[in-house]
Backbone as JSON, one array per atom type, in Angstrom:
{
  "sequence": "XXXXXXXXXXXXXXXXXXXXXXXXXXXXXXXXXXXXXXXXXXXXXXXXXXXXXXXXXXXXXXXXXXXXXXXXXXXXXXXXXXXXXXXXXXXXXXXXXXXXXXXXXXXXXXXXXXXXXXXXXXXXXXXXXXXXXXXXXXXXXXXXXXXXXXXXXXXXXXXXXXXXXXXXXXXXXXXXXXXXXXXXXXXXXXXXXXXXXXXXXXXXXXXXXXXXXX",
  "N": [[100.05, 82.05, 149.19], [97.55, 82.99, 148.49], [97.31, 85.89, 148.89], [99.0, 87.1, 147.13], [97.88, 86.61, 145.17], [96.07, 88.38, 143.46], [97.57, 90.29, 142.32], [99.43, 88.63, 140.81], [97.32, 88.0, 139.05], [96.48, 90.19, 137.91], [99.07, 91.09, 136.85], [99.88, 89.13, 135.19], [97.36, 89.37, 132.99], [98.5, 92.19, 132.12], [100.45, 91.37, 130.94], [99.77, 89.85, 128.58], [98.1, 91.5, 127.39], [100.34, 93.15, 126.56], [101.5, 91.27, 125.29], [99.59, 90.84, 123.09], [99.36, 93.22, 121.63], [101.96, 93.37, 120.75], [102.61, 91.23, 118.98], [100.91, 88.84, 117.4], [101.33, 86.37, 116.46], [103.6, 85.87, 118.35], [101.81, 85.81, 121.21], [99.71, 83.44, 120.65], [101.7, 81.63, 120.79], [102.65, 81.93, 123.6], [100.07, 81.41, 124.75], [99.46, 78.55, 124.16], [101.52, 77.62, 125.29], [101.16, 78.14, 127.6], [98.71, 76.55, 127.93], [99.35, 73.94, 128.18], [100.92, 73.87, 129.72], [99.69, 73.58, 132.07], [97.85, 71.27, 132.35], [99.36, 69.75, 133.29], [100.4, 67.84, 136.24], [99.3, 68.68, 139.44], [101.27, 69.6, 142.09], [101.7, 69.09, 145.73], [102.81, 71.23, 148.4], [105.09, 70.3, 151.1], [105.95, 70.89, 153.27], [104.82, 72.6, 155.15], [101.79, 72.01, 155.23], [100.25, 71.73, 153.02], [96.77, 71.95, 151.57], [95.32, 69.68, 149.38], [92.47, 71.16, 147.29], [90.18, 69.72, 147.38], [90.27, 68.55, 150.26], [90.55, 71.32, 151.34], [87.54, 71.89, 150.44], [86.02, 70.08, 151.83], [87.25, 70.31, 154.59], [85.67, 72.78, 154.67], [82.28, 71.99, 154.35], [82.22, 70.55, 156.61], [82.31, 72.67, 158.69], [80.53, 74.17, 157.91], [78.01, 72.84, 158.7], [79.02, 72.24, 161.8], [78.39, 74.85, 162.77], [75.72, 75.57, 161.75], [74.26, 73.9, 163.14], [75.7, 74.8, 165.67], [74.29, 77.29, 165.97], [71.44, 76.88, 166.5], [71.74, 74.73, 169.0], [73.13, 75.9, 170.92], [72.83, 78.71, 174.03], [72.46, 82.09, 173.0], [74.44, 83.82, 174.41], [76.91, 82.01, 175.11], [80.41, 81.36, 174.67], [82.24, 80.21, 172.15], [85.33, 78.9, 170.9], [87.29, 78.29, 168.2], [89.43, 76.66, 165.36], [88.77, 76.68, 162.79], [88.03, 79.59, 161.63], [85.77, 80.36, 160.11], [83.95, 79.22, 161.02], [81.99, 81.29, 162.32], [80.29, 82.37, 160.99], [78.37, 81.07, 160.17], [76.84, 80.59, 162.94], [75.39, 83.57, 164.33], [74.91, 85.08, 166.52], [76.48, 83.8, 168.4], [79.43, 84.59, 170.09], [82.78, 84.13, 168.8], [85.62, 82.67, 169.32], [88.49, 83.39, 167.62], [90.96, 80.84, 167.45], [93.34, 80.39, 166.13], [94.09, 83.11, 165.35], [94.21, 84.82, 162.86], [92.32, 86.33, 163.2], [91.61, 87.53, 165.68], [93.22, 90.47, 167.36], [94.86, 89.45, 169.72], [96.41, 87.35, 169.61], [97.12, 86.96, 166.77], [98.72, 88.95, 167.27], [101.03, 88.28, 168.72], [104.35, 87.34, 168.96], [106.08, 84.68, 168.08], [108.55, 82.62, 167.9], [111.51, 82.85, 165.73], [109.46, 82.67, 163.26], [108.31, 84.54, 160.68], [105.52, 86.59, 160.43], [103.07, 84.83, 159.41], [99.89, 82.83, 158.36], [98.14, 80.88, 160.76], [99.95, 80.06, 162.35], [100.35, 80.58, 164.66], [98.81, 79.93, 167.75], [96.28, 80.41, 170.2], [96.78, 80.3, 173.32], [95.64, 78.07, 176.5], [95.15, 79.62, 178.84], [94.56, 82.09, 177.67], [92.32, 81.2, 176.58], [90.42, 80.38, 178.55], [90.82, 83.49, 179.6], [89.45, 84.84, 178.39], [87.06, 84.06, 178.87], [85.8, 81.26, 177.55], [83.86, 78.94, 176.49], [83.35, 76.82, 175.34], [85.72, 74.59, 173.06], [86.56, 73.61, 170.15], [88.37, 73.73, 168.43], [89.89, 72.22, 165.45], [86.93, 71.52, 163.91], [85.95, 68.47, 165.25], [83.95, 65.25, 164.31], [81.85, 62.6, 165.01], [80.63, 59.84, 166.41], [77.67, 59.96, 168.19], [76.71, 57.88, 169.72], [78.96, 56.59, 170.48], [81.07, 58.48, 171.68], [84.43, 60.05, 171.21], [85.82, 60.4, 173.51], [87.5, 62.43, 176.03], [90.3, 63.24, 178.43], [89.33, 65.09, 180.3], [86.35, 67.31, 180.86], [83.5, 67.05, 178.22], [81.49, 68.28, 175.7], [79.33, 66.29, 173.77], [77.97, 68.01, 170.91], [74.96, 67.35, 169.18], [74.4, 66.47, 165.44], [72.21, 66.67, 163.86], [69.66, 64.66, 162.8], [70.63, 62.27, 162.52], [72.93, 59.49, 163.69], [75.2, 61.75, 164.48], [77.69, 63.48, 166.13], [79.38, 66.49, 167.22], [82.42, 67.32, 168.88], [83.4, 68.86, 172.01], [85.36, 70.47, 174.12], [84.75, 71.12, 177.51], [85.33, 73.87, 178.43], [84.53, 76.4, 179.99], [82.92, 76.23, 182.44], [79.34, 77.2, 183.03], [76.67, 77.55, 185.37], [74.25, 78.05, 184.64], [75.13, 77.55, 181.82], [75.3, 75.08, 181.94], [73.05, 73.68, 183.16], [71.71, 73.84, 180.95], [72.29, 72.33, 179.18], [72.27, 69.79, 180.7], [69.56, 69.57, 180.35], [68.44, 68.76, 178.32], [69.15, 66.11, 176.82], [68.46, 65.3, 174.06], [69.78, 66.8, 172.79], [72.37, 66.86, 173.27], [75.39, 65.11, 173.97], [76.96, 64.27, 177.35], [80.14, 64.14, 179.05], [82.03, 63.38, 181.69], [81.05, 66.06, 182.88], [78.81, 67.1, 185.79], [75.72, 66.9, 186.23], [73.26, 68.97, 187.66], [70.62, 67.91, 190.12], [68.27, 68.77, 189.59], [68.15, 69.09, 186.87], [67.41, 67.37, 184.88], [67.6, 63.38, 183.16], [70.68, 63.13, 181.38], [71.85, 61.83, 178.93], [74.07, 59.09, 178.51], [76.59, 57.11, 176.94], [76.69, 53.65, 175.67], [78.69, 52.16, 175.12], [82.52, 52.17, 175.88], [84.71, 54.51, 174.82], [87.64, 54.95, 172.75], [90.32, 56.93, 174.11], [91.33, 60.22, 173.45]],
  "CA": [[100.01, 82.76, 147.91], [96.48, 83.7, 148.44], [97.11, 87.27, 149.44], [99.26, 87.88, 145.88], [97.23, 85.95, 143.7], [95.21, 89.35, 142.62], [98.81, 90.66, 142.0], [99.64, 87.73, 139.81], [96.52, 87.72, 137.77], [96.9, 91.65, 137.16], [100.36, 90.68, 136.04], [99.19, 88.13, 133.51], [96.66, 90.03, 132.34], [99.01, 93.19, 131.33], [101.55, 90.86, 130.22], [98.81, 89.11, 127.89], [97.42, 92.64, 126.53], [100.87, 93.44, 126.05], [101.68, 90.82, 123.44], [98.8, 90.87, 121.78], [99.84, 94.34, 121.13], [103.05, 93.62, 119.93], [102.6, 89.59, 118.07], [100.42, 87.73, 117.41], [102.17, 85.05, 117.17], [103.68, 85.38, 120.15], [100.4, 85.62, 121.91], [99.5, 82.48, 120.2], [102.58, 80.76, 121.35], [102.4, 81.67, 124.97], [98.79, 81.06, 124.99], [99.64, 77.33, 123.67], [102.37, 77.13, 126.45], [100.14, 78.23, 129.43], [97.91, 75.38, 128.29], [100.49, 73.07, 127.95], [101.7, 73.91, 131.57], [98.19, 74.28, 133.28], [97.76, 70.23, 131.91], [100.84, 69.07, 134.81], [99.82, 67.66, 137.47], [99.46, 69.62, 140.71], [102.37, 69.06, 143.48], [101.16, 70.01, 146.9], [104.34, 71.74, 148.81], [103.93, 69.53, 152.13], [106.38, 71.15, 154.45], [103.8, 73.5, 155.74], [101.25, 71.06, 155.08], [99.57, 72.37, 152.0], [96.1, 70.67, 151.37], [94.02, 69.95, 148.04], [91.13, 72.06, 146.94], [88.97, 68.51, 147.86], [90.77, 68.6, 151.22], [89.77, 72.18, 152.6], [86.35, 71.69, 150.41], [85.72, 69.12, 152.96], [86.62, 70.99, 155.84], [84.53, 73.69, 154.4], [81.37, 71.91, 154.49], [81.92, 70.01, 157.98], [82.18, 73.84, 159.6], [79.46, 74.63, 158.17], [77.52, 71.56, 159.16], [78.7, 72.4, 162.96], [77.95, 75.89, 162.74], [74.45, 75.68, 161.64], [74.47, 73.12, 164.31], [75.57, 75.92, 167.31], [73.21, 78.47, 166.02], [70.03, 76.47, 167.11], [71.84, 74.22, 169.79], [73.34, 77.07, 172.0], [72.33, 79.81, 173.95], [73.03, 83.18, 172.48], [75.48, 84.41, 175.3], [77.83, 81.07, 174.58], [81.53, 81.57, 173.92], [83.11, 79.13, 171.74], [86.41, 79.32, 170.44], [87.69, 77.19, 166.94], [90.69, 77.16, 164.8], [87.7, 76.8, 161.78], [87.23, 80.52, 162.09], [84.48, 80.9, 159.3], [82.27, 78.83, 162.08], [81.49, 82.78, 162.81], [79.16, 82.84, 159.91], [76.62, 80.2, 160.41], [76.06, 81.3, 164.64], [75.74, 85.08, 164.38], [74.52, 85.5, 167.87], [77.37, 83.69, 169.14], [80.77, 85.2, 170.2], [83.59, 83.44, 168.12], [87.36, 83.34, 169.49], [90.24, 82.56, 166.28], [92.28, 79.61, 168.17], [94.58, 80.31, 164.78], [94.7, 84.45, 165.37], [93.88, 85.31, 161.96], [90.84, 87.07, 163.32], [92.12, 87.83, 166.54], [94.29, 90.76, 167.82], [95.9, 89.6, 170.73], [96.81, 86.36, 168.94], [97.64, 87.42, 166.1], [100.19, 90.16, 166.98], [102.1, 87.47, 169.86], [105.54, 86.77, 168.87], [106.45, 83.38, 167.46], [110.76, 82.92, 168.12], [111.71, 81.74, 164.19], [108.49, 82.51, 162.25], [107.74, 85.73, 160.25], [104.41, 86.6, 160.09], [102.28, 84.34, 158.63], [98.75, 82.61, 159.16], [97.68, 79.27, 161.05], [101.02, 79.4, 162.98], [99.99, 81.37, 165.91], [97.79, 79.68, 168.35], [96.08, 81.23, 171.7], [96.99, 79.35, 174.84], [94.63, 77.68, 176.81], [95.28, 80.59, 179.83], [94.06, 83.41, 177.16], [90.65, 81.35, 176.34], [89.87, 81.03, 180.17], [90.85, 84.79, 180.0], [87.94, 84.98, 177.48], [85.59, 83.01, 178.94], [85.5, 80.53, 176.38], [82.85, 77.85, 177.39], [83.1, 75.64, 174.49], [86.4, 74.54, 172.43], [85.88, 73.29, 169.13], [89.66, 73.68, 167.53], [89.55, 71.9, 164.56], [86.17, 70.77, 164.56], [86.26, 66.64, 165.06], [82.87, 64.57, 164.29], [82.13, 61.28, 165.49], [79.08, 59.02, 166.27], [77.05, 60.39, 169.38], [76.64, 56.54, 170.36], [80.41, 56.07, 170.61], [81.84, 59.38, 171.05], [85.66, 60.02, 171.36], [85.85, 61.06, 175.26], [89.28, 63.33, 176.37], [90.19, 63.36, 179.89], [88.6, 66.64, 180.94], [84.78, 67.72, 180.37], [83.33, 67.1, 177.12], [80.09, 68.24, 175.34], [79.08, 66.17, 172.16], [76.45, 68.68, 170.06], [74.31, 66.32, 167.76], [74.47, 67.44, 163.91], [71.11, 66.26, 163.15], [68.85, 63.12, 163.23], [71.44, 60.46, 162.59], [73.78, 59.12, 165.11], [76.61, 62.24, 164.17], [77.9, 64.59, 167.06], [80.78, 66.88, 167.04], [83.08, 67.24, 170.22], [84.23, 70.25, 172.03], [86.04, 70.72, 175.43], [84.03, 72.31, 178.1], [86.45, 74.88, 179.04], [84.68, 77.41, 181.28], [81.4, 75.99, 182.81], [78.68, 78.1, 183.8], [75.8, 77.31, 186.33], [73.06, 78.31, 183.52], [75.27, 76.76, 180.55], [75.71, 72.9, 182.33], [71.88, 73.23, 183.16], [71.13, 74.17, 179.58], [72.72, 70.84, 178.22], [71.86, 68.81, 181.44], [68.04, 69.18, 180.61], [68.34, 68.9, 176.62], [69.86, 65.19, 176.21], [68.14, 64.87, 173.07], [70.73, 67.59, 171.82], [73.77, 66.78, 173.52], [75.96, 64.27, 175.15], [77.92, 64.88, 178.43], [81.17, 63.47, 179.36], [82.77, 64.33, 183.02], [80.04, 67.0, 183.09], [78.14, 67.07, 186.76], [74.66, 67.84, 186.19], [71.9, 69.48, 188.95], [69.3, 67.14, 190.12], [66.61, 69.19, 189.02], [68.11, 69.42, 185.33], [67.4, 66.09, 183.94], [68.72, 63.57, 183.15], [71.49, 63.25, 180.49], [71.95, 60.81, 177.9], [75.22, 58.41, 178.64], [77.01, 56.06, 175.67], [76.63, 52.43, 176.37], [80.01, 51.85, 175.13], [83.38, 52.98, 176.23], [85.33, 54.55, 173.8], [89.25, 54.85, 172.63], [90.96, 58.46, 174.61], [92.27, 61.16, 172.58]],
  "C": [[98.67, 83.46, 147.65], [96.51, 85.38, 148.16], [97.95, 87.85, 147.83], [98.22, 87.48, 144.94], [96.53, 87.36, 142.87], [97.0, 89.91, 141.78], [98.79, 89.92, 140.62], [98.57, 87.9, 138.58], [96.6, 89.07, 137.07], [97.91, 91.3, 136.14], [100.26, 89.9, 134.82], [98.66, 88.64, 132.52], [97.41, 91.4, 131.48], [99.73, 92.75, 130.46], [100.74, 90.7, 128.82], [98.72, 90.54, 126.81], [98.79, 93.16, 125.49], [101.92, 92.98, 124.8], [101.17, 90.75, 122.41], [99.37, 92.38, 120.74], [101.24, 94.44, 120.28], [103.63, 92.5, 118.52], [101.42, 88.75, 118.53], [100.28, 86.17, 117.72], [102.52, 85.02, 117.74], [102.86, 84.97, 121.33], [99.91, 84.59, 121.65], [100.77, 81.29, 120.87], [102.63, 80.74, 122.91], [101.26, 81.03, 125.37], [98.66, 79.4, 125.05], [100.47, 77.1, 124.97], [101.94, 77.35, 127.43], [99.34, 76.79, 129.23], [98.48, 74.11, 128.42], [100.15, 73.01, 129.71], [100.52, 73.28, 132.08], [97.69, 72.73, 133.69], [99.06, 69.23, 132.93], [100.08, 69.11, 135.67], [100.31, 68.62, 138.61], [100.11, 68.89, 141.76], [102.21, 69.88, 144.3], [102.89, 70.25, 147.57], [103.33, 71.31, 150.44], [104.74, 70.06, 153.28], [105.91, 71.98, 155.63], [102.37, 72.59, 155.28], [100.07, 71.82, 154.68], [98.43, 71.5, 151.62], [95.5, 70.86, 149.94], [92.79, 70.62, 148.28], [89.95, 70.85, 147.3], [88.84, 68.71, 149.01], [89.46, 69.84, 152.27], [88.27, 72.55, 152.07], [85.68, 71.02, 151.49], [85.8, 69.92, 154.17], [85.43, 72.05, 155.59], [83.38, 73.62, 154.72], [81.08, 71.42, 155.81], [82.24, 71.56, 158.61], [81.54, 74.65, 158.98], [77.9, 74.1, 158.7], [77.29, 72.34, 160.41], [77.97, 73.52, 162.99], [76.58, 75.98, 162.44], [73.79, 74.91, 162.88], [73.93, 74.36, 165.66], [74.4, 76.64, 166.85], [72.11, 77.93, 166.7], [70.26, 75.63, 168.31], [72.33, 74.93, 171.35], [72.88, 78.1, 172.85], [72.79, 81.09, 173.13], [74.07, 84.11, 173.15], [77.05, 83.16, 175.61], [78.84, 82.27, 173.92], [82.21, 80.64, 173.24], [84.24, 79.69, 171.21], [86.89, 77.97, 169.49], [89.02, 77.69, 165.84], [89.81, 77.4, 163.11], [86.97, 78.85, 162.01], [85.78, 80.76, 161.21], [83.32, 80.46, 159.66], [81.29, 79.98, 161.9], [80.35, 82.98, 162.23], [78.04, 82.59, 160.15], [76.1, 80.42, 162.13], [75.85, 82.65, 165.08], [75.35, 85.31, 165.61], [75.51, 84.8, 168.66], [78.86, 84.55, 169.08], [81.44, 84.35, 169.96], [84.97, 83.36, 168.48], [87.78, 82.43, 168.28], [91.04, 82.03, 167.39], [93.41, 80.36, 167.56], [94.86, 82.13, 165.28], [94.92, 85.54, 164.49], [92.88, 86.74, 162.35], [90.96, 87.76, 164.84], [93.22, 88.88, 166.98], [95.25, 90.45, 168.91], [96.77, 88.63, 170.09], [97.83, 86.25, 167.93], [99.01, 88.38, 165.74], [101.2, 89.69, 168.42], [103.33, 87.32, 169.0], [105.66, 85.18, 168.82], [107.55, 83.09, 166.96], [110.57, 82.18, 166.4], [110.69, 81.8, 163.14], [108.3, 84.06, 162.24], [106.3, 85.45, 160.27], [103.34, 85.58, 159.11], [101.31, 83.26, 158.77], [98.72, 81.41, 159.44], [99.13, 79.0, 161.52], [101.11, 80.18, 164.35], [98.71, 80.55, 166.9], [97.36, 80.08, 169.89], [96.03, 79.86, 172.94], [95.69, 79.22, 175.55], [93.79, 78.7, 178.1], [94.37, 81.54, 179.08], [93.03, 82.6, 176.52], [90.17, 81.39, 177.41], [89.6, 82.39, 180.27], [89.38, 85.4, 179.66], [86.7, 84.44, 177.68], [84.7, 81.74, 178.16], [84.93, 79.63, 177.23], [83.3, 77.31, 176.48], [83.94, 75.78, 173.24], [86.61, 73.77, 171.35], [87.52, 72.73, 168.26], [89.43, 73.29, 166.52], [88.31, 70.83, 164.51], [86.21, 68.99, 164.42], [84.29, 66.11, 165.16], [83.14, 63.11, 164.64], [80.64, 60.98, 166.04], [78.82, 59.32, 168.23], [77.08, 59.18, 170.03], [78.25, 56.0, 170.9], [81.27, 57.43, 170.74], [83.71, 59.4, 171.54], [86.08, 60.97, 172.36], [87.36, 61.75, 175.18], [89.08, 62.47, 178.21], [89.87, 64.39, 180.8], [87.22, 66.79, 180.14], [84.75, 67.92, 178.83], [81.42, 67.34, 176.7], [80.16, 67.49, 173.9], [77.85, 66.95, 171.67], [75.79, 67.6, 168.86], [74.2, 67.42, 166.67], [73.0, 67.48, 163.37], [70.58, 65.43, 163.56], [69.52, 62.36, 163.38], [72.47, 60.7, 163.6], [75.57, 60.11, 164.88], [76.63, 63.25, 165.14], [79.13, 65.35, 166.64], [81.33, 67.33, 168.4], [83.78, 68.4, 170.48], [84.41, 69.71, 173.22], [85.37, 71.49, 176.25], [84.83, 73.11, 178.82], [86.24, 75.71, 180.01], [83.32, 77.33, 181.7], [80.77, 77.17, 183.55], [77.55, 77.08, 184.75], [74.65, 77.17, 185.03], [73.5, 76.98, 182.24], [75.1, 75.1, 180.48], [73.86, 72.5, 182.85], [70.86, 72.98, 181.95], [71.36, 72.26, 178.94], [72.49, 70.04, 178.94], [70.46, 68.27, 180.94], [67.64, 69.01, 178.77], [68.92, 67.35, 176.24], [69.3, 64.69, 174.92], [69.0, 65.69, 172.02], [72.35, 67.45, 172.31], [73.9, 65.54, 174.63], [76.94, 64.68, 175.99], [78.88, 64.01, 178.82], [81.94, 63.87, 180.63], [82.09, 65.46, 183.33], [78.95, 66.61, 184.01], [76.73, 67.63, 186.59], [73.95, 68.1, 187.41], [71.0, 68.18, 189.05], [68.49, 67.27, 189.84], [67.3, 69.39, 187.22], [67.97, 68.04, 184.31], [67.71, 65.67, 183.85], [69.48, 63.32, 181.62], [71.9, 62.07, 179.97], [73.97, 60.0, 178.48], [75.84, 57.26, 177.4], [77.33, 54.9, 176.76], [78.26, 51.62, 176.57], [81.41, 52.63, 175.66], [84.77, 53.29, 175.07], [86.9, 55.38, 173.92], [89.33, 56.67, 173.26], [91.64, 59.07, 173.46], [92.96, 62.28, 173.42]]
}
């Protein structure tokens, strides 16, 4: 409903002008029954899995968290790719792929058998981020404690958020020579999971514990 809402409030707004114009009291009585209404509790519609204003506040601030994150932990020729597209903001020197396709033309204009148009139901295959060179897959970003992090079964980088023991976990999707020496010789900024480092690149921080597969 995002995309009418200006619609809607136009609509209100003429409606509004146009009782004042014609009653008072009427304008007085609707005015009383909007507040009435407005006072009902809010029912999320969950079949498309509609979230509270707390909800995507929350994601809000954890992608901007990571994102301030990549900007200083990356190089500047890094590709990541996230279904969080507004990452884009906080790494401006990085190249951003839309998982989701919002932001994306190829993505975006794929065919989806049974679904009209409409956003966060399109997602780019794992073939067309390879295509892209995506080094580093983020999807919805996931946090978790650098000391314990939540391993996959294919290459993983954890990026630390900060001082305390919080990382966030991506997929290393398309290793470079430069990029796996970058994070080999940095373990004070990242942890490596199934990631081979050089002998001359340092070495790399390991978790003591072994933690649950996702």
């Amino acid at each position: 409903m995002w995309e009418y809402w200006p619609v809607l409030v136009a609509g209100a707004a003429m409606g509004a002008f146009e009782l004042l114009r014609r009653s008072l009291a009427l304008t007085a009585l609707a005015l009383a029954a909007s507040l009435a209404l407005a006072r009902t509790p809010v029912v999320l519609e969950m079949e498309h899995g509609m979230q509270s204003v707390q909800e995507m506040d929350g994601i809000a601030q954890r992608t901007r968290l990571v994102g301030v994150a990549l900007n200083t932990a990356l190089p500047p020729d890094t590709i990541i790719a996230t279904r969080a597209a507004g990452m884009a903001y906080f790494p401006p020197g990085l190249r951003v792929i839309d998982q989701w396709g919002l932001n994306d033309p190829v993505v975006s204009h794929s065919p989806v058998p049974g679904i009209r148009t409409r956003g966060h139901v399109k997602q780019a295959s794992r073939d067309y981020l390879e295509a892209r060179g995506v080094n580093l897959e983020f999807g919805h970003p996931m946090l978790c404690r650098c000391s314990q992090p939540r391993k996959q079964t294919q290459p993983n980088v954890f990026i630390r958020l900060g001082s305390a023991d919080e990382c966030v976990r991506s997929r290393y999707l398309t290793p470079t020579a430069e990029l796996t020496r970058h994070f080999c010789s940095h373990p004070e900024r990242f942890v490596l999971h199934l990631v081979d480092c050089p002998a001359t690149a340092g070495p790399t921080t390991a978790p003591a514990a072994d933690d649950a597969r996702q």
